[in-house]
Structure formats: structure tokens, C-alpha cells
N, C-alpha and C positions, 0 to 999 in steps of 0.2 A: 277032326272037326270040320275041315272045307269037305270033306266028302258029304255029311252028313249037309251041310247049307247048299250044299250044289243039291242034295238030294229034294231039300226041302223049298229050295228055287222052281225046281225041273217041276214040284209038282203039283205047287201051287198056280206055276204058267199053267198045266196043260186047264186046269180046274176055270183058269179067267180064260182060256184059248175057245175053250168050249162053249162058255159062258155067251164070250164077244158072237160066238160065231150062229148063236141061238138070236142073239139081238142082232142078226142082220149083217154082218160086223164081218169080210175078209179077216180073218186072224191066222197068222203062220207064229211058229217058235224058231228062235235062232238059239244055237247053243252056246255061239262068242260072240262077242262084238263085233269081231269079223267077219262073221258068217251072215252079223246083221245089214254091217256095211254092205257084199255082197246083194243080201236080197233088195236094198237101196237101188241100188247101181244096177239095180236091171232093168228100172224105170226110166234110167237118164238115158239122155240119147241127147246128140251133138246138136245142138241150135234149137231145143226146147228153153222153156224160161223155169226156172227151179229155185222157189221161196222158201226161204227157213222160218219158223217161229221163233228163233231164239231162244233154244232149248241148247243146254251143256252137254244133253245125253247126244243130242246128233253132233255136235262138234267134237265128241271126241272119237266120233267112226271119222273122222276126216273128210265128211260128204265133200264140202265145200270147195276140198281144193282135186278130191278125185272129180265132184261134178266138171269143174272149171278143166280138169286136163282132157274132159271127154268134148271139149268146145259145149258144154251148157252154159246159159246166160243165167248169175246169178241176180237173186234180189235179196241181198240181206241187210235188213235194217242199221244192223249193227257194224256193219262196214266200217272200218275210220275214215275222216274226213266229212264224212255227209255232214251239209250243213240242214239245217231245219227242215226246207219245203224238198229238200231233196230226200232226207228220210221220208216226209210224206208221202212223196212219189212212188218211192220204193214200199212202203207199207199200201198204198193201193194197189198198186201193182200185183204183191202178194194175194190177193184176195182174186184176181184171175188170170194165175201163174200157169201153167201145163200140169205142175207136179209141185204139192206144198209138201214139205217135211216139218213135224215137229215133234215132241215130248206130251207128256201129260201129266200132272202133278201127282195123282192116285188113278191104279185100276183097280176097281172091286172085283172079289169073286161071283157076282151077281152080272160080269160083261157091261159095268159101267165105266165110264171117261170123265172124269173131275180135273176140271182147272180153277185158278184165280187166273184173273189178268189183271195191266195195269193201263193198256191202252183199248185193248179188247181186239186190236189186229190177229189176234194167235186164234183166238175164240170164233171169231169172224168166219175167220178161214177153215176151222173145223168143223163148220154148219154149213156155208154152201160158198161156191163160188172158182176154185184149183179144179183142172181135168181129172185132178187123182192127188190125192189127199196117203202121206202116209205118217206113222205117230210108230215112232220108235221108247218102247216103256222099256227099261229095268226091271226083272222080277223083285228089288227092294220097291218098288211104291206099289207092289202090289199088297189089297185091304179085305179086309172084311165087305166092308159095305161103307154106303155115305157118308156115315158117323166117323169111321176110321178113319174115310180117306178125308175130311174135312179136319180132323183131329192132326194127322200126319203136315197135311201141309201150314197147318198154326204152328207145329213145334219142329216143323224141318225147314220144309218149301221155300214158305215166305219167308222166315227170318235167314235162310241162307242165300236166296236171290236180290234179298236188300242189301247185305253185306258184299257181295259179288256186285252191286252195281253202285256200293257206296254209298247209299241211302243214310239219310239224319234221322231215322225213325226208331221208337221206343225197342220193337224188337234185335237189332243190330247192338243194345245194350243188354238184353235181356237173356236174349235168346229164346223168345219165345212170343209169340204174335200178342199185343197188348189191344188188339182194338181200335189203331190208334186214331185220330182226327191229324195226323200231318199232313201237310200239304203235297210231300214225298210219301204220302203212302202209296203202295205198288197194289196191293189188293182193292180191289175196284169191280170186279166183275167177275161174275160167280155162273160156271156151267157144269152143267151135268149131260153128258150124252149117255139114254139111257139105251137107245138106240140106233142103228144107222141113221144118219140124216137120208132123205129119204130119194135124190136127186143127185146124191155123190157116189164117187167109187173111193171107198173108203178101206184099206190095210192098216193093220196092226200088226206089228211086229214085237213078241214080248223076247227079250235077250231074258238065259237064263242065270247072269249074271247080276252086278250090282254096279248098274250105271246112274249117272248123274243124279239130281236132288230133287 
């Protein structure tokens, strides 16, 4: 059976590889997560500045702490300790980093880019502003089209990034996006890259594995 999902991985990336790269889109395939870390790390270079989105799929290549051994400056939101205006600093910052890394909630087979956000720093930063922008996807978020990938992130996405961040919100009970009006709701802002942006140097990298949510 893994033979037959690695088969079904491998060949649904090359399908969105082609797709991204008709819309504009740098798109490489990685076949491990290693291989994807790698093509990361060919960006970083020693006293550049390198912003995360906040995405599970990049921290689990371990960018973070190989950026940081290569002497890169990071800017991650998510650091501990930052107090308020200091994460602000840090989420501005991100927005004109040298090299931003992040995730994507869905890729269509169509070489689209669907996110939610909750601050819209991630979102920000994948439209204009990083020297070089790169979006590490999972071949699991990879969709049919809009529909799907709007479908995936109500019944995966969202409700398991509010649980990972602790959220009081109806999905975290449910399992399942309700809509909700809390005041902790994390969904907020809604993109679609249908496109390259048209002013960035933009890579995609799909791993043909089954990374982050």
C-alpha cells in the first residue's frame, strides 16, 4: 500500500508541478523532506535575514536551526519569549526579509495557492515584499481545484491549527470549521495565488511525501 501512495503522491505533484509552472510559478519536486530541506538551504547564505510563516511543514525540515548554524538572521514570529511590539517587529520585518519560507494550506491541480490567515502576515508576504519567497507544500494538501482546497482546510487546516495553537473556538470541539463569530477565530483572510505575483521570485517546492496540515 505505501508503494502504491508514494505512486499516487509522485503523480499528482508532477500534475500541480506543471500546472505552478504554467502559472508563472518556479516549481521543483523534492522526493523526501530531506531533499526538500536541501533545496531550502541553497538559498540561505550566512548574514542574510530569513522569515518563516509559521507553517509545521517548514519546521519539521529543521530550516530554522540549520538556517541559524549557517550564521542566518532569523525572524520568527513564533520565537518564545517575544513580547507584543516585539513579535510586531518581527512580523514587519518578515515582509522585507531576503528569503521568506512558508507552507500553503491547499495546492490545486489547476497551479493554485490557497491560504486562510489569521494575522495576514503569511499572506502579506506571499504577494509582495521577501527577495525570494519560498512555500514548501506536502503532496497531501494537494486538490482538485478551489472547492477542494477550501473544503480541506474547513475539515483539516483550520480546525488542527486551532488546536495546535490552543484556540476556544467551535472547531477545536468539533473538528470541523463551524463558521464561527469568536473572537479567537484564526480564519480571517482568505487567498488565492492564481498566479505568480508579478514582482517576486517565487519557488515552490512540492515534497512527495505527506507533510504538515
Amino acid at each position: 500500500m505505501l508503494e502504491v501512495e508514494s505512486w499516487s503522491y509522485a503523480t499528482r505533484a508532477e500534475r500541480a508541478r506543471q500546472a505552478l509552472q504554467k502559472n508563472g510559478f518556479d516549481a521543483v519536486i523534492a522526493p523526501t523532506a530531506a531533499d526538500a530541506a536541501d533545496l531550502v538551504m541553497h538559498f540561505i547564505k550566512p548574514g542574510i535575514s530569513v522569515g518563516f510563516g509559521g507553517s509545521m511543514t517548514v519546521r519539521a525540515l529543521g530550516i530554522q536551526e540549520k538556517a541559524a548554524a549557517v550564521g542566518a538572521t532569523l525572524l520568527d514570529h513564533n520565537a518564545p519569549g517575544l513580547g507584543v511590539e516585539e513579535k510586531r517587529k518581527v512580523l514587519r520585518g518578515e515582509l522585507t526579509c531576503d528569503v521568506f519560507i512558508s507552507s500553503v494550506n491547499a495546492l490545486t491541480l489547476k497551479g493554485e495557492l490557497l491560504n486562510v490567515d489569521g494575522t495576514g502576515n503569511r499572506v502579506a508576504a506571499l504577494t509582495f515584499g521577501p527577495g525570494k519567497t519560498l512555500v514548501v507544500v506536502g503532496a497531501n494538501k494537494i486538490v482538485a481545484d478551489e472547492q477542494e482546497g477550501w473544503a480541506r482546510i474547513k475539515a483539516t487546516a483550520s480546525p488542527m491549527n486551532c488546536k495546535r495553537l490552543g484556540k476556544e473556538t467551535p472547531c477545536t470541539k468539533t473538528g470541523q470549521c463551524m463558521d464561527c463569530d469568536s473572537p479567537q477565530r484564526i480564519c480571517r483572510i482568505y487567498q488565492v495565488l492564481r498566479r505568480k505575483p508579478s514582482l517576486s521570485d517565487f519557488t515552490v517546492i512540492i515534497v512527495t511525501e505527506s507533510l504538515g496540515f
